[in-house]
N, C-alpha and C positions, 0 to 999 in steps of 0.2 A: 588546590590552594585553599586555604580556611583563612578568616579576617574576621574581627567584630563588628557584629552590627552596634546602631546605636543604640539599642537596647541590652547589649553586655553579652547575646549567646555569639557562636563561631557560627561561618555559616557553611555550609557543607557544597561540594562541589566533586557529583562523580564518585560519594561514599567516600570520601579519603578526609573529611573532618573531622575533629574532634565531638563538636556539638554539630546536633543538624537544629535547621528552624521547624518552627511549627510546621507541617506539616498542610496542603490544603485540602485536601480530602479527610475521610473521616478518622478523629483520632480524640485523645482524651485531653480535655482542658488545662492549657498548662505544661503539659507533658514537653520534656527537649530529652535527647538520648546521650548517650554518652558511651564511647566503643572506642576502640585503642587505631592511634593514626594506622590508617591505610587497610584495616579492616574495615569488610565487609556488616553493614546494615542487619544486624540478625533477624530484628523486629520487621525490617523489610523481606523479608523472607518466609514471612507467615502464609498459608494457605490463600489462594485469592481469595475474594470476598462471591458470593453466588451471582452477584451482576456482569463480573469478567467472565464467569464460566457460560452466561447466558448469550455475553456477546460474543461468545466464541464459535458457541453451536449456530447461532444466528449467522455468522461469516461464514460457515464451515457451509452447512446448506445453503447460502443465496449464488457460493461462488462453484459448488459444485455443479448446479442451476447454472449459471453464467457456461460453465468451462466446457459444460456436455451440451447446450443450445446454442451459445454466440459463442462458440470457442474457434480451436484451428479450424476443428472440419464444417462450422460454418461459414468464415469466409473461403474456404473450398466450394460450395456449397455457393455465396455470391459470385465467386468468380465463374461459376457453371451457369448463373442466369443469367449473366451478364451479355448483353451480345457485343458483337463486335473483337478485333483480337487485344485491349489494351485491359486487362484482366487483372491486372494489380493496381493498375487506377480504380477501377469499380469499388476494390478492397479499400482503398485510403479515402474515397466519396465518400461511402458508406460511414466510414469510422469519422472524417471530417462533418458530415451532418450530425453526429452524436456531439461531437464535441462542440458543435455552433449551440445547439441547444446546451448541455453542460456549460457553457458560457451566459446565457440567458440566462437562466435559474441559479447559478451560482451562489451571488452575494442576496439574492432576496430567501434563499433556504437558508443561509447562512443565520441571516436578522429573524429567522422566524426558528431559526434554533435554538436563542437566543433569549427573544421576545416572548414565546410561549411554553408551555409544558411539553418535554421532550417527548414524552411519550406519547404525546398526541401527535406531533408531528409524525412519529413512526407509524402511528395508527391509517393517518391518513394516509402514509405513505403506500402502505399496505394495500390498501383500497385500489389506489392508482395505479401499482405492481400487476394485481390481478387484472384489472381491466389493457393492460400492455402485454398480458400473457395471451389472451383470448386473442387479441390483432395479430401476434406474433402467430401463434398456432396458427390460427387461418391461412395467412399469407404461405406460412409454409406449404402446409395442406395443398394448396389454390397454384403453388410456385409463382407467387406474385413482389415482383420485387417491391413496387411502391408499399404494398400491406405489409412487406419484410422491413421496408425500411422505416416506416412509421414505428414499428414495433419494435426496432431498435434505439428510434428517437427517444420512444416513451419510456425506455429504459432507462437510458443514460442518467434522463432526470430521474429516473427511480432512484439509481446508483448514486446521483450526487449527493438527493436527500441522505440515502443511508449512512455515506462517508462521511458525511457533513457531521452527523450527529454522534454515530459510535466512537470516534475517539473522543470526542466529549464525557461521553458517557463512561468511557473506560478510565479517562482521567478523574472522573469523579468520583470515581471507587477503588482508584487507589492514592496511595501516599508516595510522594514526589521521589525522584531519586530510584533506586534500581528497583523497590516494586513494580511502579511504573514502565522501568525500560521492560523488565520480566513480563508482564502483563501484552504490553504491546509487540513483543519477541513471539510470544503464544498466539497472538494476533494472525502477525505472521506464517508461524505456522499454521495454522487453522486455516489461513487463507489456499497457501501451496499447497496442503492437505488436499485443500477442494479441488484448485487448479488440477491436483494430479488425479482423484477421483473420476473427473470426467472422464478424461482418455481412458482411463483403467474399466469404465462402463462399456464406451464408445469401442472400444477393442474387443469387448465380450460378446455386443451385439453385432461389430461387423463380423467376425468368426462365426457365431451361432446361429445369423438369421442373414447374411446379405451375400453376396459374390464377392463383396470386398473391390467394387469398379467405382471410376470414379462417375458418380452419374448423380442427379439429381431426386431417381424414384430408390436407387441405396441408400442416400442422407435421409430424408425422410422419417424412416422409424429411428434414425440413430438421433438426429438433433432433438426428437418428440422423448425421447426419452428423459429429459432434461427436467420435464413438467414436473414427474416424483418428487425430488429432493426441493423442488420450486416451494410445495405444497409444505413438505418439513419447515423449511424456511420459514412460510405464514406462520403456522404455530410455533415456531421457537420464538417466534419475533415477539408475540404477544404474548407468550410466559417475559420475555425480556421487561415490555412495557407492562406491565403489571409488577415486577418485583422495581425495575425505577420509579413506577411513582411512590411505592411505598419507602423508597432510600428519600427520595425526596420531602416526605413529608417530617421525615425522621431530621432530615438534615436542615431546615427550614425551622425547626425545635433546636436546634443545635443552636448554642450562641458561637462554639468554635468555628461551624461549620458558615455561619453566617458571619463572621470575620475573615476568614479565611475569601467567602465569594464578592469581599471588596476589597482584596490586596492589590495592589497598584505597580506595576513592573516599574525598572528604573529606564532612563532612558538607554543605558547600556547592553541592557537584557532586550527591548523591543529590538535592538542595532542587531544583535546575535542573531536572534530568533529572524528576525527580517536577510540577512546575510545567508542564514542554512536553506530561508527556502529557494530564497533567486538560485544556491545551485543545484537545491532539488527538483528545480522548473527547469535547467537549463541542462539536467539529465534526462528528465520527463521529453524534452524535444527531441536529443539523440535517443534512446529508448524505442520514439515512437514510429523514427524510421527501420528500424531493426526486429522488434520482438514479433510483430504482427505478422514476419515474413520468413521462420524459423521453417514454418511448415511446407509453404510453399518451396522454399529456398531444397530444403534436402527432398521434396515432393520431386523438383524438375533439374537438380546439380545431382543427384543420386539415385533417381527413378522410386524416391518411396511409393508401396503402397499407401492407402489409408490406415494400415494395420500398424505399419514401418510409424508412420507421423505420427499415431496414437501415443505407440510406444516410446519413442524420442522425445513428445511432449510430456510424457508420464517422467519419466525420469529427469527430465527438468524440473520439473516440479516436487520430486520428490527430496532431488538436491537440494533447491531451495528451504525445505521444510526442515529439511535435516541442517542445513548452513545455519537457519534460524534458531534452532535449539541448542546444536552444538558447537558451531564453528564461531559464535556472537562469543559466547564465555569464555572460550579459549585465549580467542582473539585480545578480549578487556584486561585477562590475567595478561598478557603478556605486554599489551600497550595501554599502562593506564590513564584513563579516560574516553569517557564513550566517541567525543570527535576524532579524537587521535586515531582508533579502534577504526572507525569510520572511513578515516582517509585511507587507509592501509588496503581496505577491502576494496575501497574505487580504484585506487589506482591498479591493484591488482588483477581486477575484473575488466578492466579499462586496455591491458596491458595484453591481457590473452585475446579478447577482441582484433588486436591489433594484427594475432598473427592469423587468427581467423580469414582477415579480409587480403593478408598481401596475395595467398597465393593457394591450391587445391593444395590442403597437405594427406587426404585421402580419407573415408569413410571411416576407418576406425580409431582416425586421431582425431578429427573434426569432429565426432558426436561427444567424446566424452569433452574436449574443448570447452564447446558450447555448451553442454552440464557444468560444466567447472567455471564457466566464463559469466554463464546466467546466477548461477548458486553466489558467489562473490559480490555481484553487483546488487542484489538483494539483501545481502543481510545486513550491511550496512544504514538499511532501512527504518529499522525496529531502534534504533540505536537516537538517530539524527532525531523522528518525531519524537521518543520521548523526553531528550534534553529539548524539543521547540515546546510541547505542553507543560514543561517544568517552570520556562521561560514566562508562558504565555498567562494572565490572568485567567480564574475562575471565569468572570461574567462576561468575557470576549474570545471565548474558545467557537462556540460558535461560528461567528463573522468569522474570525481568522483560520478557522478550518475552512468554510466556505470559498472563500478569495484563493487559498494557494490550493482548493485542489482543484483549480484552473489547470495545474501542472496536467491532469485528466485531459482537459481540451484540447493543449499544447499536444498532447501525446498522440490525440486524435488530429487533428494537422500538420503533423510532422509525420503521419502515417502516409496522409498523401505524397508527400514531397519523397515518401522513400518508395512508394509504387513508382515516381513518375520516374525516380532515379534507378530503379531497378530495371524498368522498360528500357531505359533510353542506353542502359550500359551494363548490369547486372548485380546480383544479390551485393556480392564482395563489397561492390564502390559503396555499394550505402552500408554496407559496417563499415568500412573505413572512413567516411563523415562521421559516423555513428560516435566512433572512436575517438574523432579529432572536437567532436559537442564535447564529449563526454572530459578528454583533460582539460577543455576549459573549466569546465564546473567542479574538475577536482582541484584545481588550483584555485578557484573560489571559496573551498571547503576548505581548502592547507589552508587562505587566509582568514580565514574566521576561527579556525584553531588558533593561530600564533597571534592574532587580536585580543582575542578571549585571554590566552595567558600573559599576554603580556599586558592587561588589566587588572588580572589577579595580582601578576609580580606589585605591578603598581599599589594596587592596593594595600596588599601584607604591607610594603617598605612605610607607609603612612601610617598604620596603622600599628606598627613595630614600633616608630619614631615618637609618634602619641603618646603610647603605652611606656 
Protein backbone atom coordinates (compact mmCIF):
# COMPACT_ATOMS: atom_id res chain seq x y z
CA UNK A 1 0.00 0.00 0.00
CA UNK A 2 1.59 3.68 -0.82
CA UNK A 3 -0.29 6.86 0.89
CA UNK A 4 1.13 10.49 1.29
CA UNK A 5 2.94 11.81 3.88
CA UNK A 6 2.48 15.05 4.99
CA UNK A 7 5.15 16.18 3.27
CA UNK A 8 3.77 15.27 -0.34
CA UNK A 9 6.24 11.97 -1.08
CA UNK A 10 4.38 8.29 -1.27
CA UNK A 11 5.47 6.15 1.23
CA UNK A 12 6.78 2.93 0.31
CA UNK A 13 5.87 -0.35 1.95
CA UNK A 14 7.55 -3.86 0.99
CA UNK A 15 9.12 -1.96 -2.55
CA UNK A 16 5.61 -1.96 -4.09
CA UNK A 17 5.43 2.29 -3.99
CA UNK A 18 5.64 4.72 -6.09
CA UNK A 19 7.92 7.03 -4.17
CA UNK A 20 9.97 5.68 -1.21
CA UNK A 21 11.08 8.21 1.74
CA UNK A 22 14.18 9.33 2.55
CA UNK A 23 16.00 6.74 3.31
CA UNK A 24 17.72 6.24 7.10
CA UNK A 25 21.03 5.09 6.45
CA UNK A 26 23.41 6.53 4.00
CA UNK A 27 22.03 8.28 0.95
CA UNK A 28 22.22 11.74 -0.88
CA UNK A 29 20.49 14.79 0.42
CA UNK A 30 17.08 15.20 -0.87
CA UNK A 31 17.09 12.20 -3.00
CA UNK A 32 13.26 10.24 -3.10
CA UNK A 33 13.08 7.45 -6.03
CA UNK A 34 10.82 6.87 -8.43
CA UNK A 35 10.24 3.13 -10.11
CA UNK A 36 6.94 1.79 -11.63
CA UNK A 37 4.23 0.24 -8.95
CA UNK A 38 5.24 -3.13 -7.95
CA UNK A 39 8.78 -3.03 -9.17
CA UNK A 40 11.46 -3.80 -7.44
CA UNK A 41 13.90 -1.06 -5.69
CA UNK A 42 16.92 -1.18 -8.42
CA UNK A 43 19.05 1.51 -6.49
CA UNK A 44 18.27 -1.00 -3.51
CA UNK A 45 20.06 -3.55 -5.17
CA UNK A 46 23.45 -1.86 -5.48
CA UNK A 47 26.54 -3.87 -4.06
CA UNK A 48 26.50 -3.80 -0.18
CA UNK A 49 28.35 -1.29 1.34
CA UNK A 50 32.18 -2.99 2.80
CA UNK A 51 30.58 -2.70 6.65
CA UNK A 52 27.80 -5.65 5.52
CA UNK A 53 30.49 -7.59 4.01
CA UNK A 54 32.63 -7.20 7.34
CA UNK A 55 29.71 -8.21 9.39
CA UNK A 56 29.32 -11.01 7.46
CA UNK A 57 32.78 -12.64 7.79
CA UNK A 58 32.53 -11.49 11.48
CA UNK A 59 29.13 -13.96 11.92
CA UNK A 60 30.54 -16.49 9.56
CA UNK A 61 33.88 -17.01 11.99
CA UNK A 62 32.20 -16.29 15.63
CA UNK A 63 29.48 -18.96 14.67
CA UNK A 64 31.75 -21.44 13.04
CA UNK A 65 33.55 -21.05 16.55
CA UNK A 66 30.16 -21.54 18.31
CA UNK A 67 29.05 -24.60 15.97
CA UNK A 68 32.50 -26.67 16.35
CA UNK A 69 33.02 -25.93 20.42
CA UNK A 70 29.31 -25.44 21.95
CA UNK A 71 27.72 -27.06 19.15
CA UNK A 72 25.61 -30.80 19.00
CA UNK A 73 28.77 -32.64 19.87
CA UNK A 74 29.31 -30.49 22.93
CA UNK A 75 26.22 -30.98 24.68
CA UNK A 76 27.06 -34.70 23.89
CA UNK A 77 30.10 -33.94 25.39
CA UNK A 78 27.81 -32.28 28.76
CA UNK A 79 25.72 -35.00 28.86
CA UNK A 80 28.89 -37.53 29.15
CA UNK A 81 30.09 -35.37 32.31
CA UNK A 82 27.22 -35.27 33.62
CA UNK A 83 26.61 -37.91 36.45
CA UNK A 84 23.74 -39.40 37.40
CA UNK A 85 21.11 -40.97 34.59
CA UNK A 86 18.97 -37.59 33.81
CA UNK A 87 21.22 -36.40 30.83
CA UNK A 88 19.04 -34.10 29.00
CA UNK A 89 18.35 -32.07 32.16
CA UNK A 90 22.18 -31.50 32.49
CA UNK A 91 21.72 -30.18 28.63
CA UNK A 92 18.67 -27.66 29.38
CA UNK A 93 20.76 -26.47 33.04
CA UNK A 94 23.54 -25.81 31.28
CA UNK A 95 21.73 -23.81 28.23
CA UNK A 96 19.27 -22.25 31.22
CA UNK A 97 22.42 -20.78 33.26
CA UNK A 98 23.42 -18.93 29.82
CA UNK A 99 20.21 -17.64 29.38
CA UNK A 100 19.70 -16.37 33.35
CA UNK A 101 22.98 -14.47 32.47
CA UNK A 102 21.66 -13.29 28.80
CA UNK A 103 18.87 -11.86 30.90
CA UNK A 104 21.13 -9.90 33.30
CA UNK A 105 23.12 -8.25 30.60
CA UNK A 106 20.57 -7.73 28.22
CA UNK A 107 18.84 -4.27 28.47
CA UNK A 108 22.27 -2.69 29.99
CA UNK A 109 24.35 -3.89 26.70
CA UNK A 110 21.53 -2.86 24.98
CA UNK A 111 21.86 1.22 26.56
CA UNK A 112 25.60 0.86 26.24
CA UNK A 113 24.97 0.23 22.53
CA UNK A 114 23.34 3.01 22.36
CA UNK A 115 24.94 5.36 24.67
CA UNK A 116 28.40 4.90 23.34
CA UNK A 117 30.59 4.21 20.30
CA UNK A 118 29.76 0.83 18.77
CA UNK A 119 32.93 0.09 18.07
CA UNK A 120 34.21 0.13 21.35
CA UNK A 121 31.70 -1.88 22.68
CA UNK A 122 32.93 -4.53 20.17
CA UNK A 123 36.40 -3.86 21.17
CA UNK A 124 35.73 -4.48 24.62
CA UNK A 125 33.66 -7.16 23.60
CA UNK A 126 36.46 -8.80 22.31
CA UNK A 127 38.62 -8.63 25.32
CA UNK A 128 35.99 -10.38 27.27
CA UNK A 129 35.55 -13.26 24.45
CA UNK A 130 39.18 -14.09 24.63
CA UNK A 131 39.44 -14.26 28.45
CA UNK A 132 35.94 -16.85 28.20
CA UNK A 133 37.98 -18.83 25.59
CA UNK A 134 41.05 -19.44 27.92
CA UNK A 135 38.07 -20.80 30.88
CA UNK A 136 36.39 -22.70 28.30
CA UNK A 137 39.71 -24.49 26.98
CA UNK A 138 40.68 -25.29 30.31
CA UNK A 139 37.57 -26.71 31.68
CA UNK A 140 37.63 -28.80 28.75
CA UNK A 141 41.22 -29.92 28.96
CA UNK A 142 40.57 -30.58 32.95
CA UNK A 143 36.91 -32.24 31.98
CA UNK A 144 35.54 -30.01 34.48
CA UNK A 145 31.96 -29.15 34.33
CA UNK A 146 31.94 -25.97 36.66
CA UNK A 147 35.01 -24.42 34.49
CA UNK A 148 32.68 -25.68 31.20
CA UNK A 149 30.03 -23.99 32.54
CA UNK A 150 31.49 -20.79 33.54
CA UNK A 151 32.82 -20.71 30.15
CA UNK A 152 29.60 -20.96 28.60
CA UNK A 153 28.10 -18.31 31.03
CA UNK A 154 30.88 -15.96 29.72
CA UNK A 155 29.78 -16.54 26.36
CA UNK A 156 26.32 -16.15 26.29
CA UNK A 157 27.22 -12.56 27.42
CA UNK A 158 29.72 -12.38 24.75
CA UNK A 159 27.03 -13.39 22.27
CA UNK A 160 24.40 -11.07 23.53
CA UNK A 161 26.84 -8.06 23.16
CA UNK A 162 27.61 -9.17 19.56
CA UNK A 163 23.81 -9.52 18.70
CA UNK A 164 22.94 -6.68 20.29
CA UNK A 165 25.05 -4.44 18.22
CA UNK A 166 25.49 -6.19 14.59
CA UNK A 167 22.06 -5.71 13.51
CA UNK A 168 22.52 -2.24 14.39
CA UNK A 169 25.27 -1.87 12.65
CA UNK A 170 23.91 -3.61 9.52
CA UNK A 171 20.95 -1.43 9.58
CA UNK A 172 23.12 1.41 9.58
CA UNK A 173 24.70 0.54 6.31
CA UNK A 174 22.10 -0.02 4.65
CA UNK A 175 18.88 1.80 3.21
CA UNK A 176 15.45 0.71 4.43
CA UNK A 177 13.41 -1.65 2.55
CA UNK A 178 14.78 -4.73 0.48
CA UNK A 179 18.49 -3.69 0.78
CA UNK A 180 18.16 -4.22 4.22
CA UNK A 181 15.91 -7.41 3.96
CA UNK A 182 19.09 -8.58 1.33
CA UNK A 183 21.75 -7.61 3.66
CA UNK A 184 20.10 -9.37 6.68
CA UNK A 185 19.10 -12.53 4.30
CA UNK A 186 23.11 -12.79 3.71
CA UNK A 187 23.18 -12.50 7.45
CA UNK A 188 21.68 -15.45 7.58
CA UNK A 189 23.22 -17.17 5.53
CA UNK A 190 26.58 -16.49 6.78
CA UNK A 191 25.34 -17.55 10.00
CA UNK A 192 23.98 -21.35 8.58
CA UNK A 193 27.29 -21.17 6.60
CA UNK A 194 29.05 -21.45 9.96
CA UNK A 195 26.53 -23.48 11.71
CA UNK A 196 27.06 -25.95 8.93
CA UNK A 197 31.09 -25.50 8.95
CA UNK A 198 31.45 -26.92 12.33
CA UNK A 199 30.06 -30.33 11.75
CA UNK A 200 31.73 -30.47 8.22
CA UNK A 201 35.23 -29.92 10.55
CA UNK A 202 33.99 -32.00 13.37
CA UNK A 203 33.43 -34.96 10.77
CA UNK A 204 36.91 -34.56 9.35
CA UNK A 205 38.42 -34.91 12.63
CA UNK A 206 36.34 -37.59 13.97
CA UNK A 207 37.27 -39.76 10.69
CA UNK A 208 40.94 -38.72 10.49
CA UNK A 209 42.02 -38.69 14.15
CA UNK A 210 39.46 -40.40 16.70
CA UNK A 211 37.50 -44.00 16.88
CA UNK A 212 34.40 -41.95 16.25
CA UNK A 213 32.94 -43.46 20.27
CA UNK A 214 31.15 -41.53 22.20
CA UNK A 215 33.47 -40.79 25.00
CA UNK A 216 34.82 -37.66 26.55
CA UNK A 217 38.88 -38.31 25.69
CA UNK A 218 37.24 -38.48 21.53
CA UNK A 219 35.54 -34.82 22.02
CA UNK A 220 38.29 -33.34 23.19
CA UNK A 221 40.38 -32.57 20.12
CA UNK A 222 37.14 -32.22 18.18
CA UNK A 223 35.50 -29.31 20.33
CA UNK A 224 39.38 -27.72 20.60
CA UNK A 225 39.32 -27.30 17.33
CA UNK A 226 36.81 -24.65 17.42
CA UNK A 227 39.67 -22.12 18.84
CA UNK A 228 40.91 -21.56 14.80
CA UNK A 229 38.12 -19.84 13.32
CA UNK A 230 37.60 -18.19 17.21
CA UNK A 231 40.96 -16.44 16.56
CA UNK A 232 39.59 -15.36 12.49
CA UNK A 233 36.68 -13.91 14.33
CA UNK A 234 39.08 -11.53 16.66
CA UNK A 235 40.57 -10.14 13.68
CA UNK A 236 37.51 -9.73 11.31
CA UNK A 237 35.96 -8.12 14.26
CA UNK A 238 38.32 -5.53 14.42
CA UNK A 239 38.80 -4.82 10.61
CA UNK A 240 34.71 -4.47 11.18
CA UNK A 241 35.32 -1.90 14.15
CA UNK A 242 37.82 0.06 12.40
CA UNK A 243 35.82 0.56 9.08
CA UNK A 244 32.41 1.56 11.63
CA UNK A 245 34.04 4.09 13.10
CA UNK A 246 35.17 5.56 10.06
CA UNK A 247 31.20 5.20 8.66
CA UNK A 248 30.48 6.93 11.68
CA UNK A 249 32.55 9.84 11.64
CA UNK A 250 31.32 10.20 8.01
CA UNK A 251 27.98 9.90 9.05
CA UNK A 252 27.90 12.36 12.04
CA UNK A 253 29.23 15.06 9.04
CA UNK A 254 26.11 14.10 7.24
CA UNK A 255 23.36 16.50 7.84
CA UNK A 256 21.12 13.60 6.13
CA UNK A 257 22.50 11.08 8.13
CA UNK A 258 21.88 13.11 11.29
CA UNK A 259 18.20 13.66 10.31
CA UNK A 260 17.67 10.55 9.59
CA UNK A 261 19.16 9.39 13.57
CA UNK A 262 16.13 11.49 15.00
CA UNK A 263 13.18 10.17 13.04
CA UNK A 264 10.60 9.44 15.41
CA UNK A 265 8.40 6.12 14.62
CA UNK A 266 4.57 6.59 14.66
CA UNK A 267 2.72 4.98 17.27
CA UNK A 268 1.48 2.34 14.71
CA UNK A 269 4.95 1.23 13.63
CA UNK A 270 6.16 0.71 17.49
CA UNK A 271 2.46 -1.57 17.72
CA UNK A 272 3.83 -3.63 14.53
CA UNK A 273 7.32 -3.89 15.37
CA UNK A 274 6.29 -4.66 19.25
CA UNK A 275 3.45 -7.35 17.75
CA UNK A 276 6.39 -9.26 15.25
CA UNK A 277 8.48 -9.71 18.24
CA UNK A 278 6.04 -11.13 21.14
CA UNK A 279 5.73 -13.93 18.19
CA UNK A 280 9.36 -14.11 17.57
CA UNK A 281 9.76 -14.62 21.50
CA UNK A 282 6.98 -16.95 21.51
CA UNK A 283 8.72 -19.11 18.62
CA UNK A 284 12.05 -18.67 20.44
CA UNK A 285 10.23 -20.79 23.46
CA UNK A 286 8.96 -23.61 21.20
CA UNK A 287 12.48 -23.65 19.26
CA UNK A 288 14.06 -24.11 22.41
CA UNK A 289 12.42 -27.11 23.43
CA UNK A 290 13.16 -28.83 20.19
CA UNK A 291 16.54 -27.59 18.18
CA UNK A 292 19.00 -28.36 21.12
CA UNK A 293 17.77 -32.05 21.05
CA UNK A 294 17.98 -32.79 16.97
CA UNK A 295 21.29 -34.67 17.89
CA UNK A 296 20.49 -36.29 20.66
CA UNK A 297 17.12 -37.16 19.43
CA UNK A 298 18.41 -39.25 16.09
CA UNK A 299 21.84 -40.05 18.34
CA UNK A 300 19.36 -42.58 20.68
CA UNK A 301 15.68 -42.99 18.09
CA UNK A 302 18.25 -44.14 15.44
CA UNK A 303 21.63 -45.20 16.85
CA UNK A 304 23.69 -42.30 15.18
CA UNK A 305 27.22 -42.33 15.41
CA UNK A 306 28.93 -38.89 16.12
CA UNK A 307 29.87 -38.95 12.44
CA UNK A 308 25.87 -39.75 11.50
CA UNK A 309 24.89 -36.34 13.91
CA UNK A 310 27.69 -34.29 12.26
CA UNK A 311 26.48 -35.09 9.16
CA UNK A 312 22.53 -34.41 9.81
CA UNK A 313 23.50 -31.34 11.45
CA UNK A 314 25.69 -30.34 8.40
CA UNK A 315 22.86 -30.54 6.31
CA UNK A 316 20.43 -28.71 8.35
CA UNK A 317 22.38 -26.17 8.21
CA UNK A 318 23.24 -26.17 4.95
CA UNK A 319 19.30 -26.07 4.03
CA UNK A 320 19.04 -23.26 6.06
CA UNK A 321 21.76 -21.31 4.15
CA UNK A 322 20.34 -22.21 0.91
CA UNK A 323 16.39 -21.44 2.22
CA UNK A 324 18.14 -18.09 3.05
CA UNK A 325 19.38 -17.16 -0.31
CA UNK A 326 17.05 -18.87 -2.37
CA UNK A 327 13.70 -19.99 -1.07
CA UNK A 328 13.20 -16.08 0.83
CA UNK A 329 13.03 -14.46 -3.10
CA UNK A 330 10.99 -17.06 -4.48
CA UNK A 331 8.75 -17.03 -1.70
CA UNK A 332 8.36 -12.63 -1.85
CA UNK A 333 7.78 -13.08 -5.90
CA UNK A 334 4.97 -15.18 -5.16
CA UNK A 335 3.46 -13.73 -1.83
CA UNK A 336 3.93 -10.13 -1.92
CA UNK A 337 5.08 -8.80 1.07
CA UNK A 338 7.80 -9.66 3.48
CA UNK A 339 4.94 -10.70 6.60
CA UNK A 340 2.79 -12.36 4.23
CA UNK A 341 6.14 -14.30 2.78
CA UNK A 342 6.73 -14.91 6.57
CA UNK A 343 3.59 -16.51 7.49
CA UNK A 344 3.57 -18.99 4.66
CA UNK A 345 7.07 -20.29 5.88
CA UNK A 346 5.85 -20.67 9.65
CA UNK A 347 3.11 -22.24 9.03
CA UNK A 348 4.73 -24.42 6.69
CA UNK A 349 7.66 -25.24 8.91
CA UNK A 350 5.25 -25.49 11.80
CA UNK A 351 3.22 -28.08 9.78
CA UNK A 352 5.94 -30.63 8.97
CA UNK A 353 6.97 -30.59 12.71
CA UNK A 354 3.66 -31.65 13.19
CA UNK A 355 4.14 -35.02 11.39
CA UNK A 356 7.51 -35.33 12.79
CA UNK A 357 6.20 -35.72 16.31
CA UNK A 358 2.87 -37.87 15.74
CA UNK A 359 4.59 -40.99 15.07
CA UNK A 360 8.25 -43.01 13.68
CA UNK A 361 7.73 -42.38 9.99
CA UNK A 362 11.50 -44.03 9.48
CA UNK A 363 15.04 -42.79 8.96
CA UNK A 364 14.95 -41.93 5.50
CA UNK A 365 11.75 -39.68 5.61
CA UNK A 366 12.41 -38.12 9.09
CA UNK A 367 15.99 -36.86 8.17
CA UNK A 368 15.10 -35.04 5.17
CA UNK A 369 11.83 -33.87 7.16
CA UNK A 370 13.66 -32.33 9.76
CA UNK A 371 16.05 -30.50 6.76
CA UNK A 372 12.99 -29.33 5.30
CA UNK A 373 11.16 -28.72 8.57
CA UNK A 374 14.33 -26.55 10.13
CA UNK A 375 15.21 -24.89 6.38
CA UNK A 376 11.40 -23.30 6.45
CA UNK A 377 11.13 -22.23 9.91
CA UNK A 378 14.27 -20.16 9.43
CA UNK A 379 14.13 -18.21 6.60
CA UNK A 380 11.16 -16.53 7.55
CA UNK A 381 13.72 -14.84 9.81
CA UNK A 382 15.72 -12.53 7.68
CA UNK A 383 12.31 -11.37 6.51
CA UNK A 384 10.31 -10.43 10.02
CA UNK A 385 13.94 -8.51 11.53
CA UNK A 386 14.30 -6.45 8.79
CA UNK A 387 10.55 -4.99 8.26
CA UNK A 388 11.30 -4.71 12.78
CA UNK A 389 14.74 -2.43 11.90
CA UNK A 390 12.67 -0.56 9.05
CA UNK A 391 10.14 -0.01 11.83
CA UNK A 392 12.33 0.78 14.51
CA UNK A 393 14.22 4.26 15.04
CA UNK A 394 18.01 5.01 14.29
CA UNK A 395 18.82 6.09 17.91
CA UNK A 396 16.83 3.00 19.72
CA UNK A 397 17.96 0.11 17.76
CA UNK A 398 20.09 -0.47 20.28
CA UNK A 399 17.81 -0.89 23.58
CA UNK A 400 15.28 -2.57 21.32
CA UNK A 401 17.80 -5.06 19.85
CA UNK A 402 18.91 -5.75 23.44
CA UNK A 403 15.33 -6.39 25.20
CA UNK A 404 13.94 -8.82 22.39
CA UNK A 405 16.84 -10.88 21.96
CA UNK A 406 15.74 -11.96 25.46
CA UNK A 407 13.79 -14.39 22.91
CA UNK A 408 17.95 -16.03 23.43
CA UNK A 409 17.12 -16.47 27.15
CA UNK A 410 13.64 -17.78 26.43
CA UNK A 411 15.19 -20.28 23.99
CA UNK A 412 17.65 -21.23 26.70
CA UNK A 413 14.67 -22.04 29.40
CA UNK A 414 12.54 -23.70 27.23
CA UNK A 415 15.53 -25.95 26.59
CA UNK A 416 15.18 -27.15 30.05
CA UNK A 417 11.52 -27.77 29.95
CA UNK A 418 12.16 -29.83 26.72
CA UNK A 419 15.01 -32.09 28.58
CA UNK A 420 12.74 -32.52 31.34
CA UNK A 421 9.86 -33.40 28.68
CA UNK A 422 12.03 -35.55 26.74
CA UNK A 423 13.10 -37.65 30.09
CA UNK A 424 9.81 -37.98 31.51
CA UNK A 425 8.16 -39.20 27.84
CA UNK A 426 10.31 -38.78 24.69
CA UNK A 427 11.90 -36.68 21.99
CA UNK A 428 8.35 -36.78 19.83
CA UNK A 429 6.16 -35.09 22.86
CA UNK A 430 8.37 -32.09 23.02
CA UNK A 431 8.06 -31.52 19.12
CA UNK A 432 4.64 -31.85 19.45
CA UNK A 433 4.37 -28.90 22.29
CA UNK A 434 7.11 -27.52 20.16
CA UNK A 435 4.60 -27.51 17.38
CA UNK A 436 1.42 -26.49 19.26
CA UNK A 437 4.07 -23.00 20.75
CA UNK A 438 4.94 -22.59 17.54
CA UNK A 439 0.84 -22.07 15.82
CA UNK A 440 0.19 -19.94 18.56
CA UNK A 441 2.94 -17.39 17.44
CA UNK A 442 1.85 -17.98 13.85
CA UNK A 443 -1.34 -16.94 14.40
CA UNK A 444 0.16 -13.93 16.32
CA UNK A 445 2.16 -13.27 13.07
CA UNK A 446 -1.30 -13.75 10.67
CA UNK A 447 -2.50 -10.92 13.10
CA UNK A 448 -0.13 -8.47 12.76
CA UNK A 449 -0.28 -9.01 8.96
CA UNK A 450 -3.98 -8.31 8.57
CA UNK A 451 -3.47 -5.31 11.29
CA UNK A 452 -0.79 -3.79 9.36
CA UNK A 453 -3.09 -3.99 6.00
CA UNK A 454 -5.84 -3.11 7.27
CA UNK A 455 -4.20 0.20 8.44
CA UNK A 456 -2.83 0.66 5.14
CA UNK A 457 -6.39 0.10 3.51
CA UNK A 458 -7.29 2.67 6.25
CA UNK A 459 -4.99 4.86 5.43
CA UNK A 460 -5.02 4.98 1.24
CA UNK A 461 -9.11 5.53 1.71
CA UNK A 462 -8.26 9.00 3.78
CA UNK A 463 -5.93 9.91 2.02
CA UNK A 464 -7.78 9.20 -1.39
CA UNK A 465 -10.85 11.10 0.02
CA UNK A 466 -8.38 14.19 1.02
CA UNK A 467 -6.85 14.21 -2.30
Amino acid sequence: MSGKTPSGEVVEEDGRAEYTRQEDGPGLPGLTRQVSPGSQLISQVQSMPKLVYLCLSTQYFYITFTSITLGALFDAYISLLSPGTDKNEAVGFVESFRGIATLVMAFPLGVAGDRFAKFLVLRTNAVFGLACVVVLAYGIRQDSLPLVIAGCVGFSIHNQALYTILPTVVAEGTTRGEQRTKAISMGQTANSLGNASGPLVQLAELQLATDGAWNTTELHSVLAMGFVPFLAYIGSLFRLTQEHKRVEVEQEASPVDAAAAEHQATKKEWAIATMLEVSNLMTAIGSGMTFKYWPLFFKNDFGFSPAQVCMQQLAIWFGIALGSSYLNPFVLRIFKGRLLAANVLHFAGTGSLFLISISSLGVWIECPLVILRNTLMNSGGPLIQAKVMDLVPQQHRGKWSGIFSLRRMTWSGSAFIGGVLSDSHDYRYAFFITACVHTVAGLGLLATNLLESHWQRSEQRLLQSAS
